[in-house]
C-alpha positions, -999 to 999 in steps of 0.1 A, spaced: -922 -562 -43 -931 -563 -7 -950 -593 -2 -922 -608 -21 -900 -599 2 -922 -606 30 -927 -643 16 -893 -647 9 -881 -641 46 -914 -659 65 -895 -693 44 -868 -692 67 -836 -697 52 -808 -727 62 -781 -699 71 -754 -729 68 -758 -736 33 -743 -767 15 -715 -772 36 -708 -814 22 -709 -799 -5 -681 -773 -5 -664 -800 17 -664 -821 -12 -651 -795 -38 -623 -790 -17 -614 -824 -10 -617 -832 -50 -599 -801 -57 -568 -806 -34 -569 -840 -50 -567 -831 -85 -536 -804 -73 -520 -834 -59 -526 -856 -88 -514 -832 -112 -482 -820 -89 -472 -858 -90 -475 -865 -129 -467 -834 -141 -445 -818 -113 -406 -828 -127 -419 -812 -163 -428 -781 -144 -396 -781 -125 -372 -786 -153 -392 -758 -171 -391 -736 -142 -349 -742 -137 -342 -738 -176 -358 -708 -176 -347 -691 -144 -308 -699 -158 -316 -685 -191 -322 -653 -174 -300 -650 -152 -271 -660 -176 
């Protein structure tokens, strides 16, 4: 178990990690929020209002 260790910090990790990467999730994420906010957001709304007045009266 030690000379795994041992071998597994002499490799000398990239402490940034895959930073395009998650740049890219994000982008393609915000993307597909916006994309679904657009097609889908006036359904969502009239849900939302229909809703709130049944329960309020």
């Amino acid at each position: 178990m030690k000379s795994y260790l041992q071998a597994y910090l002499r490799t000398g990790r990239d402490e940034r990690g895959d930073v395009p990467g998650w740049v890219m999730i994000t982008v393609m994420s915000a993307g597909l929020v916006a994309i679904l906010t657009a097609v889908a957001g006036p359904q969502l709304r009239s849900m939302l209002e229909n809703a709130l007045s049944a329960v309020g009266g």
